[in-house]
MARDRENPA-842299 format. One record per residue: residue number from 0; residue in three letters; x, y, z of N, C-alpha, C in turn. Coordinates in pm, whole numbers, plus 50000, padded with zeros to 5 digits. Example, Ala and Ser with C-alpha at 12.3 -4.5 7.8 and 13.67 -1.06 7.14 Angstrom:
2
[0, 'ALA', [51319, 49431, 50780], [51230, 49550, 50780], [51320, 49670, 50780]]
[1, 'SER', [51285, 49775, 50708], [51367, 49894, 50714], [51290, 50003, 50787]]
***
This chain:
128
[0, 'UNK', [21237, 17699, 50160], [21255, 17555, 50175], [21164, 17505, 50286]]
[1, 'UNK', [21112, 17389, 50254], [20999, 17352, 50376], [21014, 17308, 50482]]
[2, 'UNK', [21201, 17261, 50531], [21246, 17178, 50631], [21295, 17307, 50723]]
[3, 'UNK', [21252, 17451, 50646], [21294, 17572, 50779], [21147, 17578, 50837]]
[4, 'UNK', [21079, 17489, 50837], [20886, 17465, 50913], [20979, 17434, 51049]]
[5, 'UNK', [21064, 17338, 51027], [21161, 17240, 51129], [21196, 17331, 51222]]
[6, 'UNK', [21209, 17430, 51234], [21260, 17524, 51327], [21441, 17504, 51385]]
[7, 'UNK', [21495, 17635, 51397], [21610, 17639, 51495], [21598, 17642, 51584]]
[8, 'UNK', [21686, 17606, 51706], [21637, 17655, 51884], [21771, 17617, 51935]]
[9, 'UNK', [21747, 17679, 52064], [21893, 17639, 52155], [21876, 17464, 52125]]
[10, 'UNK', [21979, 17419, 52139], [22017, 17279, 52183], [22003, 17241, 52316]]
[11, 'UNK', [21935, 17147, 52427], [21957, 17068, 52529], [22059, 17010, 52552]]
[12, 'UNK', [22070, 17025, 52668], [22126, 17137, 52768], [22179, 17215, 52702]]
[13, 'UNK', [22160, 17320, 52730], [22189, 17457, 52656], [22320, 17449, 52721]]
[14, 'UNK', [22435, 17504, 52643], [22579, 17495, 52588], [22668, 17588, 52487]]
[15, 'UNK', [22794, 17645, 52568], [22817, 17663, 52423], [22917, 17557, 52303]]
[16, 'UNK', [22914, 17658, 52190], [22983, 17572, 52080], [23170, 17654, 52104]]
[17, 'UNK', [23173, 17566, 51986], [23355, 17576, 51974], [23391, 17716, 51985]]
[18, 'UNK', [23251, 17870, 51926], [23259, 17962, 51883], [23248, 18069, 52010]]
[19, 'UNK', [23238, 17979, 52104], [23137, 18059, 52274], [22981, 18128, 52226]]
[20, 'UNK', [22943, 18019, 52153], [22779, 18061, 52085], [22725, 17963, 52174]]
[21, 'UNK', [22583, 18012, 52182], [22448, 17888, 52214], [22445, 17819, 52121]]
[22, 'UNK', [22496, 17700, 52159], [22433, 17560, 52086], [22346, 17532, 52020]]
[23, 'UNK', [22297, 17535, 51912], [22165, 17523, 51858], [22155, 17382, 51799]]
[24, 'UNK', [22011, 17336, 51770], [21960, 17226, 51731], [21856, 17288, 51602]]
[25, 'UNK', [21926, 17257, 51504], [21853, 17229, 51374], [21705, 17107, 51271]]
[26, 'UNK', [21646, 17176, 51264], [21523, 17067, 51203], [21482, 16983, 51273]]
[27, 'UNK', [21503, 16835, 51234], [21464, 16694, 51308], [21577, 16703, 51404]]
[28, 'UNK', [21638, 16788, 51400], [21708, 16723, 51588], [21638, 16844, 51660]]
[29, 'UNK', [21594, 16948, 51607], [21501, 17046, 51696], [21415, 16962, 51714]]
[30, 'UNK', [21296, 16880, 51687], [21154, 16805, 51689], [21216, 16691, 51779]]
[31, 'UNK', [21319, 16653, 51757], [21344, 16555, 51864], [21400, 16588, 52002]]
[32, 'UNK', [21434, 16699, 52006], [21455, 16742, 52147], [21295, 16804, 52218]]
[33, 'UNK', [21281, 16882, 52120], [21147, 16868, 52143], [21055, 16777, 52222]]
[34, 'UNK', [21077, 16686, 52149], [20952, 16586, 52176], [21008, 16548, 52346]]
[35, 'UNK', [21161, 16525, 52374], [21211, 16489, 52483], [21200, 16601, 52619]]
[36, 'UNK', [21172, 16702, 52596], [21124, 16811, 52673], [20989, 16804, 52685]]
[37, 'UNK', [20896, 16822, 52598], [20747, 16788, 52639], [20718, 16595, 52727]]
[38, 'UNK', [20818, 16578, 52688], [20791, 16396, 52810], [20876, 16456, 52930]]
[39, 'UNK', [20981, 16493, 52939], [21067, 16547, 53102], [20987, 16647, 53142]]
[40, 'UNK', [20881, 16733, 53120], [20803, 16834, 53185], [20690, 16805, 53235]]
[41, 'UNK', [20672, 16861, 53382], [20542, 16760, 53425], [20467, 16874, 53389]]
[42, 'UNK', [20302, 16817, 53387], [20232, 16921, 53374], [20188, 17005, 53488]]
[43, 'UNK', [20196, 17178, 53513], [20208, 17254, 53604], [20356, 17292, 53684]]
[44, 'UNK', [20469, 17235, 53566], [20619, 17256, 53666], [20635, 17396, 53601]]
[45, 'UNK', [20558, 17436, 53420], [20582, 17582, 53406], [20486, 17654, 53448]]
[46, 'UNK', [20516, 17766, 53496], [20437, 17846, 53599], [20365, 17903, 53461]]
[47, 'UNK', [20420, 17981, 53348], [20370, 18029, 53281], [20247, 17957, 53176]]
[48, 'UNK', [20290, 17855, 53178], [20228, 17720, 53084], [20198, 17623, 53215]]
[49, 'UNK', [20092, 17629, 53251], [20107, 17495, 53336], [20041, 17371, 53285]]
[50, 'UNK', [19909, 17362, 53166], [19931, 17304, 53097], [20051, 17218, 53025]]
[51, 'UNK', [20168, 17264, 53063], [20229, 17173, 52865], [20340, 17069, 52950]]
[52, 'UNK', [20320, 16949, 52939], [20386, 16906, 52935], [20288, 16750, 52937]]
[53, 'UNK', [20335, 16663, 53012], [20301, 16510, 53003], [20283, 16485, 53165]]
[54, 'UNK', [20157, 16362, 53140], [20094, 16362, 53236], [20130, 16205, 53361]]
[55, 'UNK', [20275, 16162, 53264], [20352, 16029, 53318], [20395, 16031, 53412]]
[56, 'UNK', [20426, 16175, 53464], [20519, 16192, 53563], [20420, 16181, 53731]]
[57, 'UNK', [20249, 16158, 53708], [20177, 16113, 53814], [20205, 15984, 53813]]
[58, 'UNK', [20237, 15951, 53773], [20241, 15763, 53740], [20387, 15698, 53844]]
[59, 'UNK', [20485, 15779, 53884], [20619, 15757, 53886], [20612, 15665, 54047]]
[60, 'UNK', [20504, 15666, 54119], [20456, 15592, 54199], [20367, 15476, 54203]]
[61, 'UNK', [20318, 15479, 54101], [20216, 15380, 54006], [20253, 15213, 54051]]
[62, 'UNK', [20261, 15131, 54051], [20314, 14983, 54014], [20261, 14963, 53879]]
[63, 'UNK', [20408, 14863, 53859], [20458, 14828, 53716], [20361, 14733, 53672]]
[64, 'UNK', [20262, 14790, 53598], [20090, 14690, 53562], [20094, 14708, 53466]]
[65, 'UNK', [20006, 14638, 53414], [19984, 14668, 53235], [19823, 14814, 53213]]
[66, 'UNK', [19795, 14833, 53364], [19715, 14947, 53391], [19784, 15026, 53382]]
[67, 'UNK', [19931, 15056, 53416], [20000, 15140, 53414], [20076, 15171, 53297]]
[68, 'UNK', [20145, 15063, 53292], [20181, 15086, 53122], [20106, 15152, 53044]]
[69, 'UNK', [19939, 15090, 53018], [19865, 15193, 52950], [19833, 15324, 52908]]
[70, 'UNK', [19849, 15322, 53039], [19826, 15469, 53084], [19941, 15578, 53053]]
[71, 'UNK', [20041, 15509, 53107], [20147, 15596, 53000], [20182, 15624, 52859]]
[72, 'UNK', [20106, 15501, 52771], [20138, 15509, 52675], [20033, 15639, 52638]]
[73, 'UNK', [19878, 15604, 52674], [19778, 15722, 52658], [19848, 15824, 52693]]
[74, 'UNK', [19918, 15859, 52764], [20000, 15976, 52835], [20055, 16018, 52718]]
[75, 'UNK', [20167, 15950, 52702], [20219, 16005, 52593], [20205, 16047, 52434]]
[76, 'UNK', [20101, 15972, 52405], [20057, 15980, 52263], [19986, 16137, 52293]]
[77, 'UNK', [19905, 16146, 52386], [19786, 16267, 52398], [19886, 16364, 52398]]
[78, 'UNK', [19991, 16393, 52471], [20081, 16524, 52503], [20199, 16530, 52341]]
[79, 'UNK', [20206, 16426, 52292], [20298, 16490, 52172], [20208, 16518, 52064]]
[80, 'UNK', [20050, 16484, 52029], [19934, 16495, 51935], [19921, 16648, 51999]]
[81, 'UNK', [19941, 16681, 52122], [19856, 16827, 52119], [19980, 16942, 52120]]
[82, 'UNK', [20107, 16911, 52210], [20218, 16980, 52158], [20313, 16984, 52092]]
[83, 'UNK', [20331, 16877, 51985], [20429, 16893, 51878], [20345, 16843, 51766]]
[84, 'UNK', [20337, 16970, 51698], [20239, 16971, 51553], [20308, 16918, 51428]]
[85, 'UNK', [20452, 16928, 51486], [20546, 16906, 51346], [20566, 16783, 51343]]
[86, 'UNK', [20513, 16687, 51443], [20516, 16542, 51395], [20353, 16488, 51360]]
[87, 'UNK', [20351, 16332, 51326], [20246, 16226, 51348], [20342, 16069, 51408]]
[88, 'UNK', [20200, 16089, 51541], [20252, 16003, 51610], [20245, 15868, 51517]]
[89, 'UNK', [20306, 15767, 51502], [20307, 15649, 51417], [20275, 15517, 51519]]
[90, 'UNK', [20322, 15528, 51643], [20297, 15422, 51741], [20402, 15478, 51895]]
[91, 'UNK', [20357, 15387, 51977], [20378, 15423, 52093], [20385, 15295, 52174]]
[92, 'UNK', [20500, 15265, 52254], [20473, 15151, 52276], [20609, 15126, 52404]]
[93, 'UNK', [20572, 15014, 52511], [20671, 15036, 52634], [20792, 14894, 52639]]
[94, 'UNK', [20858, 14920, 52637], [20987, 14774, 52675], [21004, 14730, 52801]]
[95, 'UNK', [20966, 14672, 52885], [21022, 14649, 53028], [21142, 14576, 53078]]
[96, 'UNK', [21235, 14597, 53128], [21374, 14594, 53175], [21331, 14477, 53273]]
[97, 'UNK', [21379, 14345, 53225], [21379, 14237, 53351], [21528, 14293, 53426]]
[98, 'UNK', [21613, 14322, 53398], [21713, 14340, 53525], [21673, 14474, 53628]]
[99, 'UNK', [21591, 14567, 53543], [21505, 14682, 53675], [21380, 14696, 53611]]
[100, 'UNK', [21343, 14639, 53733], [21159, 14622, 53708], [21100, 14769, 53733]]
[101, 'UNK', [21167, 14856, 53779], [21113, 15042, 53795], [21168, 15112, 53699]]
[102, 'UNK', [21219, 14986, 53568], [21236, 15075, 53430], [21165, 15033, 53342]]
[103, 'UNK', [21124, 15155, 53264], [21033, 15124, 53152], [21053, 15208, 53024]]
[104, 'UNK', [21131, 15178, 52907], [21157, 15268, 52834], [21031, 15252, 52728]]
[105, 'UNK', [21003, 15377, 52735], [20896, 15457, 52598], [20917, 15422, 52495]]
[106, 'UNK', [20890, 15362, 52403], [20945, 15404, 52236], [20859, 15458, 52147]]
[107, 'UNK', [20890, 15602, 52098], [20787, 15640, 52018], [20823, 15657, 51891]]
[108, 'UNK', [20757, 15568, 51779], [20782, 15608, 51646], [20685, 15725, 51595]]
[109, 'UNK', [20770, 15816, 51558], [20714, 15933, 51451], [20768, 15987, 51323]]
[110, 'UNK', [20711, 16044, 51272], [20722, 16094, 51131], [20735, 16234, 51091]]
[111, 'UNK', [20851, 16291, 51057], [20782, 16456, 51089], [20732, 16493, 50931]]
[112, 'UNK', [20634, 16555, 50950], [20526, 16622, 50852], [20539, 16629, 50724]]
[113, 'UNK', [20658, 16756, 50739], [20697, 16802, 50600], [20814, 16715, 50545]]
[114, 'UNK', [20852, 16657, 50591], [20982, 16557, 50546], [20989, 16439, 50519]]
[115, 'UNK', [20860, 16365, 50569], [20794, 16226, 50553], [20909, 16154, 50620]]
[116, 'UNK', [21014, 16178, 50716], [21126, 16101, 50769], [21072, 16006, 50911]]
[117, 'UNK', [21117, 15888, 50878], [21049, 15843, 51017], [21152, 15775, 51122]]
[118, 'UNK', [21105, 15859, 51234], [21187, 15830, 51387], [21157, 15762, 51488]]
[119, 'UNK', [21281, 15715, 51513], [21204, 15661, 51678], [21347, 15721, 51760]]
[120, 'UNK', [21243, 15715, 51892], [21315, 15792, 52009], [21243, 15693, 52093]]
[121, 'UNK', [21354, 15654, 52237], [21357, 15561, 52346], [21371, 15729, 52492]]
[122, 'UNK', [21244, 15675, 52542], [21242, 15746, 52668], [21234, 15681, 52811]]
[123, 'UNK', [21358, 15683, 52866], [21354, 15577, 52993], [21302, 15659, 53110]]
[124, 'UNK', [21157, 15583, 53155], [21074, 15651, 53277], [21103, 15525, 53368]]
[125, 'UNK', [21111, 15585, 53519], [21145, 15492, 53634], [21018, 15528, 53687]]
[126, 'UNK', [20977, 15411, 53772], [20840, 15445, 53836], [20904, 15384, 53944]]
[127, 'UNK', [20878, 15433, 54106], [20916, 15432, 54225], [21046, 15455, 54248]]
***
């Protein structure tokens, strides 16, 4: 079947179930945790990988500009195009919070591959 491409994996925050098992995350909720781990990882926090992760987390001092915004959005499109193969990015794009101006939630629409299903996921980054 082509949706086992989707992969199994522990679940975030790793947990157990009703069974005292590791939690697991199946298919599109594996790709979507996914995708939420490659944006919470800065790049160089894994010693082993210091490459992989996203490059937003220089920004978290930044002021709230539309230079900045940019830049995150480039941030983010580049780090889920090079580490999550099992999607296509569809758009990328930022909301700004008039009641906290040091919030900025992400929204990324994607599509995963083999399933033609299309998602969006909200990632709230604080800058200062």
């Amino acid at each position: 079947m082509e949706i086992d491409f989707l992969g199994v994996g522990w679940a975030l925050p790793v947990q157990l179930d009703d069974n005292h098992q590791v939690q697991v995350a199946r298919y599109e909720d594996a790709v979507r945790q996914s995708i939420w781990m490659i944006l919470s990882t800065a790049k160089g926090e894994r010693v082993m990988r210091p490459d992989f992760g996203c490059d937003i987390h220089e920004k978290v001092f930044a002021p709230n500009n539309l230079g900045t915004v940019g830049q995150i959005v480039s941030d983010v499109r580049d780090a889920l195009i090079v580490w999550e193969p099992r999607i296509d990015v569809l758009d990328v794009d930022t909301i700004p919070d008039r009641n906290q101006p040091s919030l900025i939630l992400i929204q990324i629409n994607y599509q995963v591959r083999t399933t033609n299903n299309i998602f969006n996921l909200v990632y709230p980054f604080y800058l200062q």
